[in-house]
DSSP file (Angstrom, degrees, kcal/mol; ACC not computed):
  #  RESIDUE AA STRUCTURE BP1 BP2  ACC     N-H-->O    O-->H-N    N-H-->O    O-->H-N    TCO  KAPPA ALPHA  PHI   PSI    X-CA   Y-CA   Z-CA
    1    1 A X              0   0    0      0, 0.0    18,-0.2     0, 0.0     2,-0.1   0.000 360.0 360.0 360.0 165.5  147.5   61.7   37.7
    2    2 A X        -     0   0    0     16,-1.0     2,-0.6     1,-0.1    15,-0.0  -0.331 360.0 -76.3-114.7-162.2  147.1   62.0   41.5
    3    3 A X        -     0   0    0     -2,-0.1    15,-0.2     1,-0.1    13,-0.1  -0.559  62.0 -80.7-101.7 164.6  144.9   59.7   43.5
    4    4 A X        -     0   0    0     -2,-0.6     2,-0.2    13,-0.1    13,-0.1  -0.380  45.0-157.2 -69.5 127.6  140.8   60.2   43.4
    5    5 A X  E     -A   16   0A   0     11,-1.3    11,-0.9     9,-0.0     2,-0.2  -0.315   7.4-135.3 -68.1 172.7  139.6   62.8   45.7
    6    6 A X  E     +A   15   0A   0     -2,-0.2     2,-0.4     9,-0.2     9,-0.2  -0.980  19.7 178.8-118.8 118.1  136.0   63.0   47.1
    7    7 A X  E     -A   14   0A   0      7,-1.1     7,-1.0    -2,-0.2     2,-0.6  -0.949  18.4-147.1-137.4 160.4  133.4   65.3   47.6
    8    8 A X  E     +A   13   0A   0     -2,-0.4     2,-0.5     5,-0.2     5,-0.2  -0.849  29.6 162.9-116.8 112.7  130.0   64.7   49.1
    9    9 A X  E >   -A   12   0A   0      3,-4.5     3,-5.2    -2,-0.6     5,-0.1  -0.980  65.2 -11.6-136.2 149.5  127.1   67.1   47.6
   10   10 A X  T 3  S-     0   0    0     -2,-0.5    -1,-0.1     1,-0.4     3,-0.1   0.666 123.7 -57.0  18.7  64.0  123.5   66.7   47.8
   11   11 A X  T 3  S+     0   0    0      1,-0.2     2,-0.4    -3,-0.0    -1,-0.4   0.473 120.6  85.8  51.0  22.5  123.6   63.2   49.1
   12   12 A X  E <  S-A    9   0A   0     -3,-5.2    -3,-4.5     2,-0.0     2,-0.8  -0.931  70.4-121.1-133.0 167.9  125.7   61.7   46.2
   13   13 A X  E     -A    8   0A   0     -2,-0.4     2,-0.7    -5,-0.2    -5,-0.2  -0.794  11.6-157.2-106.2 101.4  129.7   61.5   45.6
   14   14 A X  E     -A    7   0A   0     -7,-1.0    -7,-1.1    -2,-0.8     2,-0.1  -0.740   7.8-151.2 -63.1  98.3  131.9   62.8   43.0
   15   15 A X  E     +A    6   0A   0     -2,-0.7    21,-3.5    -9,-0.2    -9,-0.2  -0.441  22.5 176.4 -62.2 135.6  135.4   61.3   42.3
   16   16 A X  E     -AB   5  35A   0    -11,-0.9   -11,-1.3    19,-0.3     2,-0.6  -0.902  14.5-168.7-154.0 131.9  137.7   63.5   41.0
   17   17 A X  E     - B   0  34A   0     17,-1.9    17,-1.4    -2,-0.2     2,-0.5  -0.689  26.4-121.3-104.4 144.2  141.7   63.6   39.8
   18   18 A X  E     - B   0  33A   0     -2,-0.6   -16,-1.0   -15,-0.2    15,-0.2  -0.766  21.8-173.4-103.3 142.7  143.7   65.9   39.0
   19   19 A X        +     0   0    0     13,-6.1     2,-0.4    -2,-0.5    -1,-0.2   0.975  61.6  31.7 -71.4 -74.0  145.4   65.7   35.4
   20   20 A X  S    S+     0   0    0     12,-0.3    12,-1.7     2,-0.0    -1,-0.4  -0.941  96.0  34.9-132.1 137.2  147.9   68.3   35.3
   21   21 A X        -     0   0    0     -2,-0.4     3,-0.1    10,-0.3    11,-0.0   0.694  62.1-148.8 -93.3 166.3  149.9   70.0   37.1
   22   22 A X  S    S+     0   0    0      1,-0.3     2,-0.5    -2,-0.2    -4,-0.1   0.734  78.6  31.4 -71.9 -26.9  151.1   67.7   39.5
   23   23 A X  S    S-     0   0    0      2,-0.0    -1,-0.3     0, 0.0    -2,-0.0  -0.935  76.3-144.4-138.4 140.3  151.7   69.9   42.2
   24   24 A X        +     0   0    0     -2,-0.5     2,-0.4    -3,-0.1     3,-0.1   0.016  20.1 171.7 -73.8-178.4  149.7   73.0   42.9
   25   25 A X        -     0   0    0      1,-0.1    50,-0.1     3,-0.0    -1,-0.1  -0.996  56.1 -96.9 178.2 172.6  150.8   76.3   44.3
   26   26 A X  S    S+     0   0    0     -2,-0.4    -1,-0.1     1,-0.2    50,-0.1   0.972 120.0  65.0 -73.2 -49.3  149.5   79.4   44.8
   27   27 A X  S    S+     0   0    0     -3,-0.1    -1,-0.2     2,-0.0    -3,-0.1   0.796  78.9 118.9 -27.1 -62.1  151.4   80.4   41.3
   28   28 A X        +     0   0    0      1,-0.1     3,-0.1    15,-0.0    -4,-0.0   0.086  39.4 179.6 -66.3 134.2  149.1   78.1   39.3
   29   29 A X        +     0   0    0      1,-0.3    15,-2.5    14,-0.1     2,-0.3   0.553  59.2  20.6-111.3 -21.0  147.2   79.3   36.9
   30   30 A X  E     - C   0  43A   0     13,-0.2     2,-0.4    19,-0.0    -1,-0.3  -0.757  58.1-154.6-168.6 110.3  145.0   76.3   35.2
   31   31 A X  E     - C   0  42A   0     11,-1.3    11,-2.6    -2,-0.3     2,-0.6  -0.862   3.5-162.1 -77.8 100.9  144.1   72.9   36.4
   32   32 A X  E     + C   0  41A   0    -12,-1.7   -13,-6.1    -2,-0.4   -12,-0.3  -0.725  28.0 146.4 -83.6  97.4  143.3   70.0   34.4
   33   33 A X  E     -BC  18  40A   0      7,-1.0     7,-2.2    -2,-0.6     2,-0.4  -0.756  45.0-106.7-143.7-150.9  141.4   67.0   36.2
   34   34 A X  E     -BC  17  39A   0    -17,-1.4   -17,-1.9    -2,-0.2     2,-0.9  -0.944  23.2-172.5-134.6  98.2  138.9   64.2   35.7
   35   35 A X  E >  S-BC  16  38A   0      3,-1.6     3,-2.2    -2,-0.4   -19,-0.3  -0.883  76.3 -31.2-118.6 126.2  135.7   64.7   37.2
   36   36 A X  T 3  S-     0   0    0    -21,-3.5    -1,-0.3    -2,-0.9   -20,-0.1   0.843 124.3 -54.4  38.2  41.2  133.4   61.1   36.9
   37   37 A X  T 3  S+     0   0    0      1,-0.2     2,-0.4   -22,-0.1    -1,-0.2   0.603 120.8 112.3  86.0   2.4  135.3   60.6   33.7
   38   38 A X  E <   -C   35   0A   0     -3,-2.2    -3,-1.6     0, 0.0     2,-0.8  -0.893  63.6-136.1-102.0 129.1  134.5   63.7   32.2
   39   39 A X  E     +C   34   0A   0     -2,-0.4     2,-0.2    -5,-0.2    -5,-0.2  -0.606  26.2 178.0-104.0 145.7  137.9   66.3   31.9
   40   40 A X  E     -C   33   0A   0     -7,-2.2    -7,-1.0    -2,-0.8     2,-0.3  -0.616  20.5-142.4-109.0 169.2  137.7   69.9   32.8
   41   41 A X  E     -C   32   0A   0     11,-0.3    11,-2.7    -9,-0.2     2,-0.4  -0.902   9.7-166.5-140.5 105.4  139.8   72.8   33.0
   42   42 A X  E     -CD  31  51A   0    -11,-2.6   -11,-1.3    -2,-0.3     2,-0.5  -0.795   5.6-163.6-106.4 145.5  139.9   75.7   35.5
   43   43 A X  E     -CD  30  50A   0      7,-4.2     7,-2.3    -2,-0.4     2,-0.2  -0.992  18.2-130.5-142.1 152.7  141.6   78.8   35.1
   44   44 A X  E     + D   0  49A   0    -15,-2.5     5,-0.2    -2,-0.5     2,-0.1  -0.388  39.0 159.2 -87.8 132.1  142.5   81.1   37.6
   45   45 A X        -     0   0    0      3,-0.8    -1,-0.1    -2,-0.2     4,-0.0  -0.365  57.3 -69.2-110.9-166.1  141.4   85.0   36.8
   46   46 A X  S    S+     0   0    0     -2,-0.1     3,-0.1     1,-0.0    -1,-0.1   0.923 133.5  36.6  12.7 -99.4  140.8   88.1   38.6
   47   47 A X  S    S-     0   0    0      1,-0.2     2,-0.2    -3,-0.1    -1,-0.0   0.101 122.2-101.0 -99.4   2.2  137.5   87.0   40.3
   48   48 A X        -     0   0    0      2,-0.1     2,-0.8     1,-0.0    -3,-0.8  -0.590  66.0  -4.3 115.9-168.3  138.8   83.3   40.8
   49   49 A X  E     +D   44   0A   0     -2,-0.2     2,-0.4    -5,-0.2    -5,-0.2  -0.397  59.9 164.7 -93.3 126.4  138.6   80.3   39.6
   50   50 A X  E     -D   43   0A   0     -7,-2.3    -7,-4.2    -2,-0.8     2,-0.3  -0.862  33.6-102.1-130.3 170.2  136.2   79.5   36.6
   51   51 A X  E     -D   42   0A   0     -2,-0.4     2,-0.4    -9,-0.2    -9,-0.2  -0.569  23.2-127.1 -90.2 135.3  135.6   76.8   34.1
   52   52 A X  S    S+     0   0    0    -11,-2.7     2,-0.4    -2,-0.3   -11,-0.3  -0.725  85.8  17.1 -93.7 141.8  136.6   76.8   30.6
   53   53 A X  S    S-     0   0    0     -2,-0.4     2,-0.2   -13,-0.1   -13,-0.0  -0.960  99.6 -78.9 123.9-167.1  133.6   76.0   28.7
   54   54 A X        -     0   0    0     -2,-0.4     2,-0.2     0, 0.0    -2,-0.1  -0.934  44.2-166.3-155.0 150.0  130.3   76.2   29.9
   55   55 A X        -     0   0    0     -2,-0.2     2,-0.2    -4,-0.1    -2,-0.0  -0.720  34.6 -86.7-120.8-178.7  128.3   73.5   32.3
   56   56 A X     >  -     0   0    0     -2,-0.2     4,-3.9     1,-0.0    -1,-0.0  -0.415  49.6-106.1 -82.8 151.9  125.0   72.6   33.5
   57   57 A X  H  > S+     0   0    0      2,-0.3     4,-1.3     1,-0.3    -1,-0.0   0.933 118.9  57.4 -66.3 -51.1  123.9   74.7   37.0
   58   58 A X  H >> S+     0   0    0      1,-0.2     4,-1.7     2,-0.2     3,-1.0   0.958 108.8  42.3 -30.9 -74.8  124.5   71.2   39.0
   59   59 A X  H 3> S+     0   0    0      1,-0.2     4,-1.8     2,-0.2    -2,-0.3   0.764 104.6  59.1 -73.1 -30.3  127.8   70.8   37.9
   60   60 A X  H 3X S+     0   0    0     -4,-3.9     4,-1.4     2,-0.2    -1,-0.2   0.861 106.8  54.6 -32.7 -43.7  129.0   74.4   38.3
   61   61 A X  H <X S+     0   0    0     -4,-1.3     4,-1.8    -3,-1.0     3,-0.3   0.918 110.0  41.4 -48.2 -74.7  128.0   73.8   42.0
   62   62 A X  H  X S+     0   0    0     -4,-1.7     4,-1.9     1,-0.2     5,-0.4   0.972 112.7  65.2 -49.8 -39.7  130.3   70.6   42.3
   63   63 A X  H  X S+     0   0    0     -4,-1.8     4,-1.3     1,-0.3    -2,-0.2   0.732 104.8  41.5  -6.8 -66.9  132.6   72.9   40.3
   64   64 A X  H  < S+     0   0    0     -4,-1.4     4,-0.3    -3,-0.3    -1,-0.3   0.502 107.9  54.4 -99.0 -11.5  132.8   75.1   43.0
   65   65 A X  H  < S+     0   0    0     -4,-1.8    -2,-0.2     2,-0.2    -1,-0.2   0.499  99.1  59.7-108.5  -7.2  133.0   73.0   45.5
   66   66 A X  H  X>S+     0   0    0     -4,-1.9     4,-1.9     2,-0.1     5,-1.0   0.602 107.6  55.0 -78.7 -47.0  136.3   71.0   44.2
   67   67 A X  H  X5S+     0   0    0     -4,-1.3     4,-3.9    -5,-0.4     9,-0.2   0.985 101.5  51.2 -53.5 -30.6  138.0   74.4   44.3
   68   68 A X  H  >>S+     0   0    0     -4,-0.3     4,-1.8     1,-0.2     5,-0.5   0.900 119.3  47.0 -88.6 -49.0  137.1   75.1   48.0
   69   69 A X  H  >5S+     0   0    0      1,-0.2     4,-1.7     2,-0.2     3,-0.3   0.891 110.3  41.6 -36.4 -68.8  138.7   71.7   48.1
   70   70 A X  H  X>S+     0   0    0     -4,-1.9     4,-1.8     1,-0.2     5,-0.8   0.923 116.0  56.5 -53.0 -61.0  141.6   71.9   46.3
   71   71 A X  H  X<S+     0   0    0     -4,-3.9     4,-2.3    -5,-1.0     5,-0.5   0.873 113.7  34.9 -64.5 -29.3  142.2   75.4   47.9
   72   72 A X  H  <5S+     0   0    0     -4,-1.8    -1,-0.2    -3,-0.3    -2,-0.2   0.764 121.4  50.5 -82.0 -25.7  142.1   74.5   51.6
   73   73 A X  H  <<S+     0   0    0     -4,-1.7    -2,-0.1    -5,-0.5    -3,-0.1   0.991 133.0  18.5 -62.3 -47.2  144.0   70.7   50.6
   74   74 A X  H  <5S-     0   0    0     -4,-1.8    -3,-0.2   -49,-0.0    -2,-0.1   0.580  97.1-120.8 -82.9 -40.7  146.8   72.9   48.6
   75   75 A X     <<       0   0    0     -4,-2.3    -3,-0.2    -5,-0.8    -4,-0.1   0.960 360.0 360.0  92.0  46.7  146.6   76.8   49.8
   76   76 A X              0   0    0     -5,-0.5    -5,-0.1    -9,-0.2    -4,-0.1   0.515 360.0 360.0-105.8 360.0  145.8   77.3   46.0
């Protein structure tokens, strides 16, 4: 596990880690991490990255805004 990121969305903060893999790359296909103690999974398509599963319209949102993370820390 890596150390907790941060992201700042409608005036509150969400910690989040990433599980697996340990280092990203543009190659990587499906992300495991830990988002407030709940775990998720993204995998990379076509049309980008979406969640397997289904969430509530909030958390799609944070969702989408760890990827924009991830892709500008990582170059994913």
């Amino acid at each position: 596990m890596t150390q907790p990121l941060r992201i700042h969305h409608q005036d509150k903060d969400y910690f989040y880690q990433l599980i697996s893999p340990r280092k990203l790359t543009r190659e990587t296909t499906e992300i495991e991490l830990l988002l407030d103690n709940s775990s998720l999974k993204l995998l990379k398509n076509e049309a980008g990255w979406t969640v397997s599963g289904s969430l509530e319209q909030s958390r799609e949102e944070v969702v989408a805004l760890i990827v924009r993370s991830l892709a500008s820390r990582y170059g994913i």
